[in-house]
N, C-alpha and C positions, 0 to 999 in steps of 0.2 A: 434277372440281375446278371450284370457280365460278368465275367469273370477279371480276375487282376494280370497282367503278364510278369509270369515271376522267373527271373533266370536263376542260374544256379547256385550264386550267391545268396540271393532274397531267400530260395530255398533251404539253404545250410542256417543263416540267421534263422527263419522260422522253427526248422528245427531243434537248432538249440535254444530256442527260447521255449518250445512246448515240452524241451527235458525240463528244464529249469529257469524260469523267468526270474530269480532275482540276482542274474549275474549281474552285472555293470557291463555298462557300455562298452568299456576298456578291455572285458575278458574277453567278450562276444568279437567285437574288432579284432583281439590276434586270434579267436581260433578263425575265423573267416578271412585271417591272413591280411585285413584292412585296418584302415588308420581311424581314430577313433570317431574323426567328423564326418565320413565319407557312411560309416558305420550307421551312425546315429540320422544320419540323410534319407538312409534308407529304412532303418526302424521307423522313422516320423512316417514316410513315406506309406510304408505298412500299414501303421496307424489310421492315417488318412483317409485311406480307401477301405478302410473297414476290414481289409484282410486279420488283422490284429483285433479280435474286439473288445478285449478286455484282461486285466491280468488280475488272479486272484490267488487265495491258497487254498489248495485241495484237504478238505480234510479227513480223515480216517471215522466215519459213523460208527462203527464200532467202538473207538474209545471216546466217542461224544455218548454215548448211550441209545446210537439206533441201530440197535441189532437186527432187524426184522429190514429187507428188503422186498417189495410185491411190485409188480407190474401188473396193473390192473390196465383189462379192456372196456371201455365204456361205451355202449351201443344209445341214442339218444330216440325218444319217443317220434321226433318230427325233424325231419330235415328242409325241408324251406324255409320260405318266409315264415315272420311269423302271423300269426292266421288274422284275418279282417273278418269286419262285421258293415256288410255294405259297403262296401270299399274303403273302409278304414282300416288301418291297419291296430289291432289291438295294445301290441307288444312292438316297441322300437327295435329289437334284437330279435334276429334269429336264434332259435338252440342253441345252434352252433357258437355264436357268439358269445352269449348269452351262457353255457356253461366256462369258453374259454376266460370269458373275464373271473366268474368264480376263481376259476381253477388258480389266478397270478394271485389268488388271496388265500390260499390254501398253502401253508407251510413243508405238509409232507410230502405233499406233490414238488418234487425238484425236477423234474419233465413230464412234460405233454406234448403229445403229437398228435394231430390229425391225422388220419390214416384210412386207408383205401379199403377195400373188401366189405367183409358184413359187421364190424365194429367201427364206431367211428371216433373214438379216441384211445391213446395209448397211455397211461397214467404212470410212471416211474415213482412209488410211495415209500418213503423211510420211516418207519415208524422204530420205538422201544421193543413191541414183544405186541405179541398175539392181541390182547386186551384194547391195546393203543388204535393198533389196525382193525379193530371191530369197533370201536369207538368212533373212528372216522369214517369206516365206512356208513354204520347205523345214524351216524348224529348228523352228517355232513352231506358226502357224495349219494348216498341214497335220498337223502330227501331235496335232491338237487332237483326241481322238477322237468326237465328235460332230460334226466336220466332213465329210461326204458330198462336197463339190464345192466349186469355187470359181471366177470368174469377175472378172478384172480389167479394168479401164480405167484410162488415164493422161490427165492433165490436161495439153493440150498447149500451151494456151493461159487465162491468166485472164482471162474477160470482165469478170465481175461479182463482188464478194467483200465481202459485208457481213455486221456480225454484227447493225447495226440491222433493228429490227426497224417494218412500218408499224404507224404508230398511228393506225387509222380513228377 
């Protein structure tokens, strides 16, 4: 995918929009020192080409009641195809597919990656407390049958937690 050309304007817009996306048009326009249609020209613009992909409100998991943050690594039994019997193919989906679509129906899962080396997925999982996260691990992702192994870690502390992103 190409990338967008964004000059320093577009830049300062983005910016202020990933401190705080429900300014108005009208705010955004004077801190970027432009008039509000020239403004808005260029948000659509944004928009358009997918630089922009969404706007939403970040919310605090801790006072929604998911205390418990883990990033789990998911290693999967089979990575190719999936397997034939005399040239047919058994299973329409790959593994890989095959657990990615699970995973968009999986609530505590709020990211997943695919990823390189000896695990082949990276699981970002909010859960309540210990119980909840043993709960979905036993009930759900283990008996996910494409899942071979699984390897957790807990957030025990947040450092750093941004969804901005730089804009060189």
């Amino acid at each position: 995918m190409a990338s967008v050309e964004l000059d320093t304007t577009d830049r300062k817009i983005l910016a202020i929009l990933q401190s705080d996306g429900r300014l108005s048009n009208q705010e955004i326009a004077e801190r970027v020192n432009l008039s509000p249609s020239p403004c808005l020209r260029r948000i659509k613009r944004l928009e358009e080409a997918g630089v922009i992909r969404q706007y939403v409100a970040l919310l605090a998991s801790e006072k929604i009641g998911l205390g418990l943050l883990a990033y789990v690594n998911v290693r999967l039994e089979k990575h190719g195809d999936a397997p034939t019997t005399g040239g047919v193919r058994k299973n329409l989906a790959s593994p890989r597919a095959d657990l990615a679509a699970s995973v968009a129906n999986w609530p505590e899962v709020v990211a997943c990656y695919a990823m390189t080396g000896e695990m082949d997925f990276l699981l970002r999982v909010h859960v309540r407390d210990m119980e909840h996260f043993s709960r979905f691990m036993m009930e759900t992702l283990l008996r996910h049958p494409a899942v071979l192994d699984v390897r957790s870690s807990f957030a025990l502390q947040r450092i750093k937690d941004t969804t901005a992103l730089p804009l060189l």
